[in-house]
Each structure stands twice: as structure tokens, then as C-alpha cells.
C-alpha positions in Angstrom: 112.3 115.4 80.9 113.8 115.1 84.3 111.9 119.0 85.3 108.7 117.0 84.1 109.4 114.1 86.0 110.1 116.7 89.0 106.4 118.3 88.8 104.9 114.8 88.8 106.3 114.2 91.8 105.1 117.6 92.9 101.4 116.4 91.9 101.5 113.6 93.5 102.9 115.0 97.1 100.1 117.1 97.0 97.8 114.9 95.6 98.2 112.2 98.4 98.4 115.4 101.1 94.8 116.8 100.3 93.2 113.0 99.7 94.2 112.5 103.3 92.9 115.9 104.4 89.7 114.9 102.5 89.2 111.7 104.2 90.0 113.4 107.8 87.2 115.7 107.0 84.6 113.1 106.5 85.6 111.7 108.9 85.0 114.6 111.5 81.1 114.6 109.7 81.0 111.3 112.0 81.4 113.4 115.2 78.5 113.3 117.5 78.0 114.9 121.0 75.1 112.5 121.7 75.5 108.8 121.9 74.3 107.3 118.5 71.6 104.4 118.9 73.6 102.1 117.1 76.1 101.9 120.1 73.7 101.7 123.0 74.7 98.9 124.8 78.3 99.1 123.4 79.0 102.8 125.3 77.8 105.0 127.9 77.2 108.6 127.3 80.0 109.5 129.5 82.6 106.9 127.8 81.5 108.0 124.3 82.0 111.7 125.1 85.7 110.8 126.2 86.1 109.0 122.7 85.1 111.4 121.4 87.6 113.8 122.3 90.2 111.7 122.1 89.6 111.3 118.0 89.4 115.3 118.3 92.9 115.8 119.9 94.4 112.9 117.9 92.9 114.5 114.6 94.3 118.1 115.3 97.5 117.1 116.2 97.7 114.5 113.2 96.6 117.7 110.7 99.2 119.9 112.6 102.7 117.1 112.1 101.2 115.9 108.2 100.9 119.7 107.7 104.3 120.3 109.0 106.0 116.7 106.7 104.2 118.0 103.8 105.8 121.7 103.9 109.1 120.1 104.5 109.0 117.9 101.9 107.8 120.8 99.6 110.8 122.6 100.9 113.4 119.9 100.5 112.4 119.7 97.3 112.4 123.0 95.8 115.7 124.0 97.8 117.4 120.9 96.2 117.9 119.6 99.7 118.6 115.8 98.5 120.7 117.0 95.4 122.8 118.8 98.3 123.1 115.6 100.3 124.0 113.8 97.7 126.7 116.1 96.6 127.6 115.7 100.6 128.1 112.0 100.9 130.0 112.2 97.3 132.4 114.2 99.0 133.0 111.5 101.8 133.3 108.8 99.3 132.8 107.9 96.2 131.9 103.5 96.4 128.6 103.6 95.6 127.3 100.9 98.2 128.7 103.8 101.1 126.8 106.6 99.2 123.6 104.8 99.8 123.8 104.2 103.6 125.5 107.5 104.0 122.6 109.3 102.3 120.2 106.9 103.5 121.4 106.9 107.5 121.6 110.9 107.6 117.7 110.9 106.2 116.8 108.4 108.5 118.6 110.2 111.3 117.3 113.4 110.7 113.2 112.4 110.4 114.0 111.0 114.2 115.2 113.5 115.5 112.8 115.5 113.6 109.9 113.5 115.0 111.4 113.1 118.0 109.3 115.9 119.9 106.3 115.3 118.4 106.9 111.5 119.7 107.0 113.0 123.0 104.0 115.2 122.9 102.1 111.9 121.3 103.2 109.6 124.4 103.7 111.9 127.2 100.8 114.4 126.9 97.8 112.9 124.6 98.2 109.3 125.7 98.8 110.5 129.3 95.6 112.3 129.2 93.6 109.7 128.2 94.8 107.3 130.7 97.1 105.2 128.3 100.4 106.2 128.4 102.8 104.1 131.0 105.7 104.7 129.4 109.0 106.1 131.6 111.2 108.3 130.3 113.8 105.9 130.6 112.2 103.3 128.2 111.2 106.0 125.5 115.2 106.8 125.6 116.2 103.3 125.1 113.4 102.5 122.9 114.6 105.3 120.2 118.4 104.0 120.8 116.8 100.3 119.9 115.3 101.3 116.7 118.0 103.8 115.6 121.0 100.1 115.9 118.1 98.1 114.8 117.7 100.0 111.8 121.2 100.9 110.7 121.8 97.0 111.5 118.7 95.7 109.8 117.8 98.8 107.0 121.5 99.1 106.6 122.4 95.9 105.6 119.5 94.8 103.5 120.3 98.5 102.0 123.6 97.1 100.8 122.5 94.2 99.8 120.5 95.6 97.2 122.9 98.6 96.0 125.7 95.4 96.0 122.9 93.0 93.8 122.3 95.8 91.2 125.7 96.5 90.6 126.7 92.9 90.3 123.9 91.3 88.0 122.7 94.3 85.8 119.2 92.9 84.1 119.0 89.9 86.5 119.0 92.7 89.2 115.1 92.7 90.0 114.2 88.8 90.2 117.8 88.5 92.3 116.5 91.2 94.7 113.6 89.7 95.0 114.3 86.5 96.3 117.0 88.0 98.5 113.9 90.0 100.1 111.5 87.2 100.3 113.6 85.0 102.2 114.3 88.0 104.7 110.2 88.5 104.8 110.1 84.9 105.8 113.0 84.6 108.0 111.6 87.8 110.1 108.0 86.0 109.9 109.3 82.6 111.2 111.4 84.8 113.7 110.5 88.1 115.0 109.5 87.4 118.1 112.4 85.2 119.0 114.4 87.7 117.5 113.2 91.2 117.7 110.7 91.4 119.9 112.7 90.3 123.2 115.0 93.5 122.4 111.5 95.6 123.4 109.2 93.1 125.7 109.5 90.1 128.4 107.9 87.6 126.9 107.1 84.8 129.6 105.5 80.9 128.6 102.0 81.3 130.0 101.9 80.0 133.3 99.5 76.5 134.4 96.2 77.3 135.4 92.6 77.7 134.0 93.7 79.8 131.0 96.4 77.9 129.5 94.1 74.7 129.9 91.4 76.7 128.2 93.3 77.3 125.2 94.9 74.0 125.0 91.6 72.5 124.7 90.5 74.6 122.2 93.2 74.0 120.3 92.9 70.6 120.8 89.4 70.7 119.8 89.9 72.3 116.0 92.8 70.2 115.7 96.0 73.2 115.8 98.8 72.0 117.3 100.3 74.6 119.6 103.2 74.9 122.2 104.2 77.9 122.6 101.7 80.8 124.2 103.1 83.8 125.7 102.6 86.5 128.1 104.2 89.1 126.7 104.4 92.9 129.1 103.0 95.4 126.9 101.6 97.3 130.0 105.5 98.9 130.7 104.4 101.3 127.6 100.5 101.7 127.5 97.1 100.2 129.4 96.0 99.4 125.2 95.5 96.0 124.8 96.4 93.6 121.9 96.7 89.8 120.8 98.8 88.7 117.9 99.8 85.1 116.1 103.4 85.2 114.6 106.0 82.4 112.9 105.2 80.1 110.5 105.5 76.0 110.9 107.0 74.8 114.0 107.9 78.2 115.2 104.5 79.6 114.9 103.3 81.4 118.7 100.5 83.0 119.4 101.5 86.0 121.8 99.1 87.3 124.7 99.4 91.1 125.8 99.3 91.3 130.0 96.6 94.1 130.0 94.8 92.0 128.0 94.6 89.3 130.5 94.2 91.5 133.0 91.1 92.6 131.8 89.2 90.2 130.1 87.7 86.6 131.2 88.8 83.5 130.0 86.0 82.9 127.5 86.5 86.2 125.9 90.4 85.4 126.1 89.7 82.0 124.3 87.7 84.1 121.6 90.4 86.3 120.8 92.7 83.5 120.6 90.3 81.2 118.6 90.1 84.1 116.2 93.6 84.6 115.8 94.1 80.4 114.9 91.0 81.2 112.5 93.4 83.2 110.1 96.1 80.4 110.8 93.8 77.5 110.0 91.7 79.5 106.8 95.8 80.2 105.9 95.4 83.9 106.3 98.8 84.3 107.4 100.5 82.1 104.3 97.9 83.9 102.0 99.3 87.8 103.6 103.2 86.4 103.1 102.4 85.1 99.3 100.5 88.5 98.7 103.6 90.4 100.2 106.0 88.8 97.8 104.3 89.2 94.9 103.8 93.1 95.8 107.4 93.6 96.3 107.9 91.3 92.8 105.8 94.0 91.3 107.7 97.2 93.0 111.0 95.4 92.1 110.2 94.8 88.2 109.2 98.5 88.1 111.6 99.8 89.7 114.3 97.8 87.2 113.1 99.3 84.2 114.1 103.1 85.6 116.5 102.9 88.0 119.3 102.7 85.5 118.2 106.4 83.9 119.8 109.1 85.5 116.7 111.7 85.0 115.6 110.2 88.3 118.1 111.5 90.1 118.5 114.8 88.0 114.5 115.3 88.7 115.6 116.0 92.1 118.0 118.1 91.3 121.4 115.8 90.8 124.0 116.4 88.5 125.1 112.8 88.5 123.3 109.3 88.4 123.1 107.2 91.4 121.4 104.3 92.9 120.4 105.8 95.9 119.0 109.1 94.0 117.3 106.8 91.6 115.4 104.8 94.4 114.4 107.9 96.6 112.4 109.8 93.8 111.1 106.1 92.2 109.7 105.5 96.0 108.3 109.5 95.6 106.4 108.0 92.1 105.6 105.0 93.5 103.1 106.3 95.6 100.0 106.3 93.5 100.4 102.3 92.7 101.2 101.9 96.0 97.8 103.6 97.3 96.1 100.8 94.5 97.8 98.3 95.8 97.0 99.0 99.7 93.4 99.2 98.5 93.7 95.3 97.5 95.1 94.2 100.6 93.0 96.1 102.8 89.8 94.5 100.5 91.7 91.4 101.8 92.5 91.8 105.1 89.0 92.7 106.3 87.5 89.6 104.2 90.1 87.8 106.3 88.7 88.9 109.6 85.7 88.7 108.8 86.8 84.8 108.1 88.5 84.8 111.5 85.5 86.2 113.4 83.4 83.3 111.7 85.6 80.4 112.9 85.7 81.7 116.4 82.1 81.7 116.3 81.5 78.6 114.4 84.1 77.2 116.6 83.5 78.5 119.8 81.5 81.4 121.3 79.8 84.2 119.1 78.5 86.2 122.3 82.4 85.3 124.3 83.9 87.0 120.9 81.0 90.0 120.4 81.4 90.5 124.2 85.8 90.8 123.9 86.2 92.9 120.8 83.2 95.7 122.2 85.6 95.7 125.4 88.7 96.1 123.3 87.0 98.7 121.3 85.6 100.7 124.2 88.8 100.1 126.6 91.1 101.6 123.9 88.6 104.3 122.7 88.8 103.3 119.2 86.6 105.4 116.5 83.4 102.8 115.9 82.1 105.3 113.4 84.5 106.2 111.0 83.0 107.4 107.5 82.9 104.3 105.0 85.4 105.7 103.3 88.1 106.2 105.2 87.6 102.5 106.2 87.5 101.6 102.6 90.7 103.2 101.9 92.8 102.8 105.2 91.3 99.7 107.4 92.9 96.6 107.4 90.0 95.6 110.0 86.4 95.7 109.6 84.5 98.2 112.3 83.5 97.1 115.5 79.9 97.4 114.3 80.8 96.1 111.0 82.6 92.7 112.9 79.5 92.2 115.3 76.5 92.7 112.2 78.5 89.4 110.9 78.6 87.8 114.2 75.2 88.2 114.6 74.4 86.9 111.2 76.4 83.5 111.9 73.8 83.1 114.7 
């Protein structure tokens, strides 16, 4: 059973591998030297021909490091690789919580520093060619130290949580985990960017002037109460731009980045932020947490009925049962459901914007919002013809040309 179990995880690895590959293809089919008519007036020939080539670079090097996971993992596999880890951090201890984040933390540690250079090539040669990258080397350092504490802090402790709630509560084990979970999802949703996101950024109140009065009166206007707006400095890593609502209840903040400002007016500012208190006010961002919980209620329930059988663990080549065996190849058959369930929030998501897009019109300017997500789209040389799909199976957003058919629609 458990060599059976091993060559459906096999299937699957290279299952999910070529699907990927497939979609990249298509996606290539979508390449054009000449400016299609359907974005005159949204590029310039010489703009399109620099996106362009920047989908071209990131697509090689994207098939070159998937290429290079997938034969590792294949490797790993076959060689026994987690059956000899696991017979490693048995050898340091035998308390099964310890086992977990042992086994765990060297995995996690290795992928870095396994990803490391390619992190490096990403940052400090594609993005720098392109004009995005303002990064220093000195943040990128710190940067990698923050995530590597953050995650044996964070990872690690939820991580023994769990192993600690299975091996307390036996049946009970799924529903107990799963409310332990969903309060974290809620406390980091209430408080990430009080928390977290100060360990990365400077986030700064928005300072008096014509833009903060802007907002406050359309917020006034459709009756959303808000207090906090930030300036947060995304430009120390890259020129992209980005806007983004967070918290829940009192706590909720709706989070500017600098280059943004920088580069758009104040009606097309006011868009993007009416947009983003669309999804609060149509309960987009309740609706995502609700849909989040029930996903990992699903995962946990499923991952109950196996994780007591040991042929998990001997499918990847243990002689013994464990917890943290048992979890890495369920996560390994997982992936299939997993791809299903993406599907369903993706279908979501992009109904949601679409939602959002319609307030901010409704609510405020259809042409202010057109006029700031074609700049967004064109300043950060997004793909605005991906094959249908790819954005059926991966896009959480609808495409630019997608977003401004509905806009023009609601006119």
C-alpha cells in the first residue's frame, strides 16, 4: 500500500509540473511583437515592446527554477531524502513535538538557502533591468534574517501547537486544530500590519492636505468610518506600486504605497481607495476570512482521517510513523483538491473585484478608476493578455481589459 501511495504522489508531482508548463505555453501563444488594437490607447509601441520582454525573461527564468524544484523533489524522493531526515532528527531526540520543528526548520532552512541565489538573480538582475528593483544589499540581508526568526517564531510555534493538539485530544484533534487556527487567521487579519508589517516598512499616518481630505470625504460620503490611512514606504524595495485594506472592526486601515502617491493624482488615488472600501462595504473581506476557515475545516477533517496510519510516512520511505512524516506526504496528496479548491476562490475573488470596481464607479469616478488601474497596469508592466486560461486557473483579479469592459458597461 504505502509503494502505491508513493507513485500517486509521483503522478501527481508531475501531474501539477506539466499543467503548469501547459498553461506557460499558452500563454507565450499571447506574445505579440506588434501592439494589439485592443490596447491602443492603454500602451505605446515602445512601452508594449518592453512588456513584452519582460514576460519573456520572467517566463524563462520561471521554467529554468520550477524545472530545477521539480527534479529535486523527484530526487528527494527517490533517494529517500525525507526518510533520511527523519531518521536524523530521531537521532537528536525522540519527543515528538521537537521531531516536527527539527525536521520542519532544516526543510525550511535548506529551500532558503536553496532559493537564495535565485532570489538574488530575481531582485538584483531582472528587476534591476527593468527599472524596478531599489532594493540595497543591506535590506535583502535583513529581509531574509526577518523571515527566517519570523518563521521559526510564527511557523514554529503554530507547528507545535498542532503536533501538541493531536497528541492530546486524539479524534477531537481536527475541530480542536481548527479553531486554534482560525482565531490565529483572525488575530493576524485584525493585526498584521500593526504587527508584522512594521518589522519590513515605515508606515507613517497620512499627512493633512488635499489627499487625506479627499478620502475623508469620500468616506464620509458612502458612510465608512475610517481613521487610520497610511503611507507606507514600499519604494526602499521596488518603483511597483500597490494599495491594500487590512484589519477587521475598529482596527481595520486602509494602507497607501509611496510610489503610488507619487505617481498618481488624487482622483485616481480616491478610485483606488474607493475600490478597496468597495470589498469592505459588499463584505468581501469577511466573505474571503469565512471562506478561508471553512477551507482549512476541510484540509483539517481530511487530514484526521490519515494522519494516524503510518503508510504515510512509510510511502516516503520511513520505517516508523510520525506526525510530521504523516503531514509532509498528506500536504504532497493534497495537492489535487487544493488546485479545486483555488479554482473556487479565484471564481470568487475576481467576482469580488469586479464588485469593487462597480462601487468605485457607482460611487465615485468610472474614468478616475479606468484612468488608475491602466497606469498601474502599464507602470508595472503587467501581462494584459494572458491566455483565458491561465487567468481561469491562477488570477485572483480580473485583466486589465477584462476590469475596464465592466467599467465601461456600468456607464
Amino acid at each position: 500500500m504505502s509503494n502505491t501511495i508513493f507513485i500517486i504522489i509521483i503522478v501527481i508531482i508531475i501531474f501539477d509540473f506539466f499543467l503548469e508548463r501547459s498553461f506557460d505555453y499558452l500563454n507565450t501563444l499571447k506574445w505579440s511583437n506588434k501592439l494589439p488594437k485592443e490596447l491602443k490607447g492603454i500602451y505605446d509601441e515602445k512601452k508594449y515592446a518592453t512588456s513584452q520582454e519582460y514576460e519573456k525573461v520572467k517566463h524563462r527564468f520561471s521554467q529554468l527554477t520550477d524545472s530545477i524544484s521539480f527534479i529535486a523533489i523527484l530526487l528527494i524522493l527517490f533517494l529517500s531524502g525525507f526518510a533520511f531526515l527523519d531518521e536524523f532528527v530521531r537521532g537528536i531526540t525522540q519527543n515528538s513535538i521537537l521531531m516536527a520543528l527539527l525536521f520542519f526548520g532544516i526543510l525550511g532552512l535548506a529551500g532558503d538557502i536553496l532559493s537564495t541565489p535565485f532570489s538574488i538573480y530575481s531582485v538584483f538582475v531582472i528587476e534591476e533591468k527593468f527599472g524596478f528593483n531599489t532594493t540595497n544589499v543591506k535590506t535583502f540581508i535583513l529581509d531574509k534574517i526577518k523571515g527566517l526568526l519570523l518563521g521559526a517564531i510564527i511557523g514554529g510555534g503554530l507547528l507545535a501547537l498542532i503536533v501538541w493538539i493531536y497528541l492530546s485530544t486524539g479524534e477531537w484533534f481536527w475541530i480542536i486544530a481548527w479553531g486554534a487556527i482560525s482565531l490565529f487567521m483572525i488575530f493576524m487579519t485584525m493585526f498584521y500590519s500593526t504587527l508584522l508589517v512594521p518589522l519590513f516598512n515605515k508606515q507613517t499616518p497620512l499627512e493633512e492636505g488635499e489627499l487625506r481630505s479627499a478620502i475623508e470625504n469620500f468616506a464620509n460620503k458612502v458612510d465608512f468610518k475610517l481613521d487610520n490611512i497610511y503611507k507606507i514606504d514600499g519604494s526602499k524595495r521596488s518603483k511597483k506600486a500597490n494599495a491594500y485594506f487590512s484589519g477587521l472592526g475598529p482596527k481595520k486601515r486602509i494602507v497607501l504605497y509611496d510610489t503610488l502617491i507619487e505617481n498618481h493624482s488624487i482622483e485616481e488615488l480616491v478610485a483606488v481607495l474607493a475600490h478597496e472600501i468597495g470589498h469592505y462595504k459588499k463584505k468581501h473581506t469577511m466573505l474571503g476570512m469565512v471562506l478561508s476557515i471553512i477551507q482549512t475545516g476541510i484540509m483539517l477533517f481530511i487530514l484526521s482521517l490519515f494522519i494516524g496510519n503510518p503508510i504515510l510516512s512509510q510511502a516516503l520511505g520511513a520505517t516508523k510513523g510520525s506526525f510530521h512524516m504523516g503531514i509532509l506526504a498528506f500536504g504532497l496528496l493534497y495537492s489535487p483538491l487544493s488546485l479545486f479548491i483555488g479554482l473556487v476562490m479565484n471564481f470568487v475573488s475576481r467576482k469580488n473585484e469586479y464588485q469593487a470596481d462597480q462601487f468605485a464607479g457607482e460611487k465615485y469616478s468610472t474614468e478616475a478608476l479606468e484612468k488608475a488601474l491602466i497606469k498601474l497596469s502599464v507602470d508595472n508592466l503587467s501581462n494584459l493578455r494572458p491566455h483565458p486560461l491561465y487567468v481561469f486557473f491562477y488570477y485572483s483579479h480580473p485583466t486589465l481589459l477584462q476590469r475596464l469592459k465592466a467599467l465601461e458597461d456600468i456607464k
